[in-house]
N, C-alpha and C positions, 0 to 999 in steps of 0.2 A: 264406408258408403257415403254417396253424396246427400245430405241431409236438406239441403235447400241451396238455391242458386237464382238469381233475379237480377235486374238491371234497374240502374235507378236513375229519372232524369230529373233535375233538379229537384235534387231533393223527395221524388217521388217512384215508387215502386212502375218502374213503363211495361215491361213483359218479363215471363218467365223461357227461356231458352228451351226448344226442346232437348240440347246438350250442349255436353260441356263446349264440344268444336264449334257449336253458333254462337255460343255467349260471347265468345268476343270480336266476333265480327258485327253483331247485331249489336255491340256497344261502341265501335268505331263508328258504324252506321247512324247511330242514336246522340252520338257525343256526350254518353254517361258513364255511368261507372257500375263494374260488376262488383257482384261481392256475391263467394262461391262457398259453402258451410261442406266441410266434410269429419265424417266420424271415424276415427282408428282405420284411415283408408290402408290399403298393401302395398307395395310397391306397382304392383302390376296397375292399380285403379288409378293409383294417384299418377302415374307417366302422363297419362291423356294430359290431364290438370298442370301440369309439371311444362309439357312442352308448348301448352297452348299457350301459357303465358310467358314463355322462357325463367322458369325458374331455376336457378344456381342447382346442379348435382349435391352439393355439399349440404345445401339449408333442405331440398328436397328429403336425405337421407336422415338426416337430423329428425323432418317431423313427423316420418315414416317408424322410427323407431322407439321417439320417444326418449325421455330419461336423459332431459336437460336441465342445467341450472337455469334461470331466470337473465334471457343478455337479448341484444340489441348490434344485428351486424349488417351490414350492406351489401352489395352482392348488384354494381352496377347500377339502375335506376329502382332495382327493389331492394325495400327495407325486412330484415327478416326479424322478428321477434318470438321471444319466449316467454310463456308466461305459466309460474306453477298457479293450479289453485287449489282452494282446500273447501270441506266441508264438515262439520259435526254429527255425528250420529248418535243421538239422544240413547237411541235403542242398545247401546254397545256403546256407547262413551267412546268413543275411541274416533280418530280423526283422517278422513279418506282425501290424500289425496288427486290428482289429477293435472294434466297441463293443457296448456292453446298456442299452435301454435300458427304464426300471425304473416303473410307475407303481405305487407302493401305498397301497391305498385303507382302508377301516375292516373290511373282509371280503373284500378281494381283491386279487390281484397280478399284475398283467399283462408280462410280461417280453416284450423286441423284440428279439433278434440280430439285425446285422450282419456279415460275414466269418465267416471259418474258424475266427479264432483266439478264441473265444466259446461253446464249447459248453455245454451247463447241464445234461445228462442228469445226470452224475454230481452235479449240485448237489443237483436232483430227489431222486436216488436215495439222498444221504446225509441230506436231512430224511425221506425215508417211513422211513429204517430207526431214526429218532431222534424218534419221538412225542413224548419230555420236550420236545424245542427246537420241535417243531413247532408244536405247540400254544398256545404263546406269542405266536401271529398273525404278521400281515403283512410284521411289524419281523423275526421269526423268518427267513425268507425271502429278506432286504434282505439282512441281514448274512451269510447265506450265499452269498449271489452275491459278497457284497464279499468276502469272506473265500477263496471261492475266486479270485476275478480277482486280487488282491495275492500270493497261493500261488503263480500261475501268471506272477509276476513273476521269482520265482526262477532260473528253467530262464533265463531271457533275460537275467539280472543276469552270470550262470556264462557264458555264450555270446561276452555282449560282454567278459567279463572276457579268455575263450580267446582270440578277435579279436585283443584287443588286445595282450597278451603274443605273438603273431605280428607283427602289424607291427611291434613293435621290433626285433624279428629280423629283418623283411625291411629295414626303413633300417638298420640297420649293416651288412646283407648284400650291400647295395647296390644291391634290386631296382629295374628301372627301373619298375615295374608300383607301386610301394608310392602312390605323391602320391595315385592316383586309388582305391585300397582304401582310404585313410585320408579322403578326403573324404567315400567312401559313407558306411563305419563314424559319421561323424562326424553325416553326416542324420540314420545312423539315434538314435544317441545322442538329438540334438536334442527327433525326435521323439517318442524313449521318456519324455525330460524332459517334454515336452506332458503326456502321458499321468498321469504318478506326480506331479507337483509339484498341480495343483489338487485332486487325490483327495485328501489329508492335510490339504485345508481344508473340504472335504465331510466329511468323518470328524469334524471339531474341531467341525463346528457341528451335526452329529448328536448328539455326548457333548454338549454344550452346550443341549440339548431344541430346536434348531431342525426336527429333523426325525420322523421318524415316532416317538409314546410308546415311548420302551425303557424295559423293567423292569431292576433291578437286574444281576441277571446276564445280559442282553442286553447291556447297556453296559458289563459289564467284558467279555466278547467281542469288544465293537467298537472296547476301548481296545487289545486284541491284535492288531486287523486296522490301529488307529491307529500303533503301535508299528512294525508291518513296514514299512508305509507308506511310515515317515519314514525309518526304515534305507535302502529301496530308494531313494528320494530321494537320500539324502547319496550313494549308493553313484553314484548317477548322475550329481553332479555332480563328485564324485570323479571319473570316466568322463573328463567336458567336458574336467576340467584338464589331466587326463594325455592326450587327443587333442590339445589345443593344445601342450603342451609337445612331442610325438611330430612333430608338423607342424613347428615352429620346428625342433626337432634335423634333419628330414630338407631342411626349407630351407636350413640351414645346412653340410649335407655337399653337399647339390648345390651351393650355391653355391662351397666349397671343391674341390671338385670340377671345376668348370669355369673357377675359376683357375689349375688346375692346369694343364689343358687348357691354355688362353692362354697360361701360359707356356712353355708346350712348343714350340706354335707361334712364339712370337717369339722364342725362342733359335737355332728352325732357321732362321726368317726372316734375324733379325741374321748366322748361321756363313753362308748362302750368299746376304747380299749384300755384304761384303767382298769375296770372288772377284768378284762382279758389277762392284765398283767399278771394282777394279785393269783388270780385262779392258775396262773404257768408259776408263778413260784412254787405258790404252794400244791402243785400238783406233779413236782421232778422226783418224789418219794424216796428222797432222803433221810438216812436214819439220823441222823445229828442235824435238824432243822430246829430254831428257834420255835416256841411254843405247838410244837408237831405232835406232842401229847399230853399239852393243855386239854383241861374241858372244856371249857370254854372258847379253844382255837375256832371251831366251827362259826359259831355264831359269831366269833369278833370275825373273821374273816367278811364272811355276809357282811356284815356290818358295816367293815373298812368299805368295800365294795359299792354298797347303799350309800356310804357317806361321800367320795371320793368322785363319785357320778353326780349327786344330789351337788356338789359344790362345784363339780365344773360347770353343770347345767342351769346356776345361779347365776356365774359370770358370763355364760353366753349369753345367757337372758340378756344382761345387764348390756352386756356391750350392743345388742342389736343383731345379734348373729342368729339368734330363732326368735 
């Protein structure tokens, strides 16, 4: 659905279109710029939007459907962009994310949500309260979507940080629950790495005039949304290492672990099959057996038996094995 649509003349919000087919004649009319918000549109919604402004079939189908990497392509006098974002869910720990996706043209900006974690009102709402950035056109726009989606990296940087400072406490603690949080966590990492690693080369080749004209102080802006960019990056692969390392350490207590266990087992095994033994010898009721009609056979038997257990179960002790 179409979420919001407005024209803006220098720098300032002029009218709202009664549709999409007037917004851009009423921006040719006006010599401003549109900027058009829509939510998870169909194919069928987004054609209007699609042909009013001549957008490419290809970057069209693309943000129709969703489930793009993070890139930056052309497509004639419009620029098309991707952008993943992410959010934190305190309630469920676990990390949603979402994309935008971004076409800007020489007098207008079409923005596409996907998911939850992608809102853009408050983007909206900090260029109308900023006429100075506004008015700098389409590139003005671009970079405040990118500026807030890298912002809103933060909150999820801190999340997976808490996450993870948890599971080391739960493998030292010994959860049996830890193998399978730390696999989630580890997804999710992966796919926040999706997310933040091709942005910081979409960023390099924007500074670099591949993509929509930035004036001076646009481009030191977006050398500041470049800068977070690459931090959130390292920060994430920082993340990978210390999950890999967190998975080996808890491999490695479980495995100590269950040698412990074994050897538990075969100390008790070893202490009561000696009595097993003595008892199968002397239970084959052979008439010509050593001490077989001793009086005493009985009780040295027990005996051997009590002794023989009592001595293995000295040197397990000893060794650490119970």
């Amino acid at each position: 659905m179409i979420v919001d649509r407005a024209i803006y003349v220098e720098g300032r919000r002029a009218e709202v279109p009664g549709s999409v087919e007037d917004t851009y004649g009423a921006c040719r009319r006006k010599g401003g710029m549109a900027w058009i918000g829509l939510y998870e549109p169909d194919e069928e919604e987004f054609s209007s939007v699609a042909g009013e402004f001549g957008l490419h079939p290809l970057a069209v189908e693309d943000a129709v459907h969703a489930h793009q990497r993070p890139k930056l392509e052309k497509y004639g006098d419009t620029y098309f962009v991707v952008l993943k974002t992410a959010r934190y869910v305190d309630e469920t720990e676990t990390v949603e994310f979402g994309e935008i996706h971004v076409f800007v043209g020489e007098d207008f900006v079409v923005t596409v949500r996907h998911g939850e974690a992608s809102a853009l009102r408050g983007v909206r709402e900090r260029l109308e309260g900023d006429p100075e950035l506004l008015r700098r056109g389409p590139a003005s726009i671009l970079y405040a979507i990118m500026d807030r989606v890298v912002d809103d990296y933060g909150p999820v940087v801190d999340g997976l940080e808490n996450d993870i400072d948890e599971i080391e406490t739960e493998v030292f603690g010994g959860s049996p629950h830890v193998s399978r949080r730390i696999y989630e966590l580890s997804r999710e990492v992966v796919e926040f790495h999706r997310a933040t690693r091709p942005l910081a080369g979409v960023l390099e080749r924007m500074l670099s005039d591949g993509g929509p004209p930035l004036d001076v102080e646009l481009k030191r802006y977006m050398r500041d949304v470049h800068d977070h960019a690459l931090r959130t990056n390292e920060q994430i692969e920082g993340f990978r290492e210390l999950i890999s390392n967190i998975l080996n350490v808890n491999l490695t207590l479980v495995s100590v672990e269950q040698n412990d266990e074994v050897k538990k087992i075969s100390a008790w095994a070893a202490i009561l099959f000696a009595p097993t033994v003595i008892a199968g010898i002397y239970g084959m009721n052979f008439d010509r057996m050593p001490e077989l009609h001793w009086p005493l056979g009985y009780p040295f038997a027990l005996a051997l038996m009590l002794g023989v257990s009592g001595v293995l179960y000295t040197l397990f002790r000893r060794r650490g094995w119970l």
